[in-house]
C-alpha positions in Angstrom: 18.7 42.5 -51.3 19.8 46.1 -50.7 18.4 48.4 -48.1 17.6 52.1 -47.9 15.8 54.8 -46.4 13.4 57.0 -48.3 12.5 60.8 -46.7 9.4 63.4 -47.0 8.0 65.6 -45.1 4.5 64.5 -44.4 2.8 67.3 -45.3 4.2 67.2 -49.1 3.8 63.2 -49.2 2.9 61.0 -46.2 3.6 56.8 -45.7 -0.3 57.2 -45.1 -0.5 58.9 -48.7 2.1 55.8 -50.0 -0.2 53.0 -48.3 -2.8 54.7 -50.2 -1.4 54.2 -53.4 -1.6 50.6 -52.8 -0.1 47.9 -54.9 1.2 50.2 -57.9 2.9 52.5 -55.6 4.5 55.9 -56.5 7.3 57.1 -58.1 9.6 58.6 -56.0 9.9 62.0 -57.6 11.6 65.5 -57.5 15.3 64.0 -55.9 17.3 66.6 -57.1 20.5 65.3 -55.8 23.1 63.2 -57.3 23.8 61.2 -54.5 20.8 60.3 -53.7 19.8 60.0 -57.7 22.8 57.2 -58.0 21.5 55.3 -54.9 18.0 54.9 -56.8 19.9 53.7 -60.0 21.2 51.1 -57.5 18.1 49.6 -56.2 16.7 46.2 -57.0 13.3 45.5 -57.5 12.3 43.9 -53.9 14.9 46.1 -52.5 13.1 47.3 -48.9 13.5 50.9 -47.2 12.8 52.3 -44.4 9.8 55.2 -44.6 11.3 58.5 -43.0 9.3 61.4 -42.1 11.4 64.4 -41.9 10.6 67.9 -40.4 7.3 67.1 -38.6 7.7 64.1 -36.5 11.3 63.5 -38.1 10.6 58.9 -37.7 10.4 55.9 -39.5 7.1 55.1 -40.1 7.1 52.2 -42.2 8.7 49.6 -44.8 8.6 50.5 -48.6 9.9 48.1 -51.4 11.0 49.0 -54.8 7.6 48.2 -57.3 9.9 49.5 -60.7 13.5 50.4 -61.5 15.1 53.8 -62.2 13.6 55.5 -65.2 13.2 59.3 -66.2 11.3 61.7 -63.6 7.9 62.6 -64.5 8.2 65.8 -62.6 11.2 67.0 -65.5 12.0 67.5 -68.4 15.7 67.0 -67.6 16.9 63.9 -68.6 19.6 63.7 -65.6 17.0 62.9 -63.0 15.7 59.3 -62.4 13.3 57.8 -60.3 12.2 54.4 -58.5 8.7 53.5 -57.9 8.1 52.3 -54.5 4.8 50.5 -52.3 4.2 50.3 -48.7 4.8 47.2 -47.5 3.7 47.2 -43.2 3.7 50.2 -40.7 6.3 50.3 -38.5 4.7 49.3 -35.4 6.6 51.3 -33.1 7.9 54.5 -34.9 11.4 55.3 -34.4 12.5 58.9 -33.7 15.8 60.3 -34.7 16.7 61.4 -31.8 16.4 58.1 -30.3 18.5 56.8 -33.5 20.9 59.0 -32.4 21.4 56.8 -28.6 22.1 53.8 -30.2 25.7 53.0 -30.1 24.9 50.2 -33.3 23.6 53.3 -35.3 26.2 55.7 -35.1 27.6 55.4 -38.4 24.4 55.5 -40.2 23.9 57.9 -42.5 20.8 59.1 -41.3 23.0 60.7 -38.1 25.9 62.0 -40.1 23.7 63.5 -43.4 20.3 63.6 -42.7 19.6 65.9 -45.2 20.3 63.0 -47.8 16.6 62.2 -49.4 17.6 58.5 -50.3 20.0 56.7 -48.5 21.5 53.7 -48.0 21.2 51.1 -44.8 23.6 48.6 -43.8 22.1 45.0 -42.8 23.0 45.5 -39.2 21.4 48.9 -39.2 18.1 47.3 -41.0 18.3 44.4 -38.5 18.5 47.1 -35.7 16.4 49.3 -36.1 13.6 46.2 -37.0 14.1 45.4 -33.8 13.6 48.6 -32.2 10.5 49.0 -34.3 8.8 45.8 -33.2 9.5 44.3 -36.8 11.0 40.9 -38.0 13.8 41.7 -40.2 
């Protein structure tokens, strides 16, 4: 299993707006960057991610999982952008700011500190195990 972190700004599309989607999910639409595009076509189904708010609040919220693999966009016509489908899996029970991310010596190298502006990104085992821990979560 692979893990990631997924990011919206809560006003556009909220984890409360993802929990509400319930067992279906929702595809994860409108990435319009390559990087982050490829990381998608990496994921597993049952591959779990971290639920980022960004701008307002700028935490993780909750876990996601992957519900369906990369397949055209809905939001486009252009055939270059793919999508995943994810669900919500369990709130994060203690939400975990960036700028506390930032403190932890363990996190350093994540990707969320050095290009937060990445939409989908991976996480490393250790970082998943970490910030679990931090949140009040079983890895």
């Amino acid at each position: 299993m692979a893990y990631w972190l997924f990011k919206s700004e809560p006003d556009v599309f909220s984890w409360d707006m993802l929990k509400a989607k319930g067992k279906d999910g929702e595809e994860w639409t409108g990435v319009r960057n390559y990087q982050a595009r490829n990381n998608m076509k990496a994921m597993k189904l049952g591959d779990k991610g971290f639920f980022y708010h960004s701008n307002a609040g700028k935490d993780i919220v909750g876990v996601a999982e992957v519900c369906k693999l990369a397949h055209p966009d809905s939001s486009t016509d252009d055939v270059r952008w793919e999508c995943v489908d994810i669900r919500a899996v369990v709130d994060m029970p203690k939400p975990i700011s960036l700028d506390v991310i930032k403190t932890v010596k363990a996190l350093k190298d994540m990707v969320l500190v050095n290009n937060s502006r990445l939409s989908v990104q991976p996480v490393s085992p250790e970082e998943w195990r970490v910030i679990c821990d931090m949140g009040g979560l079983k890895p």
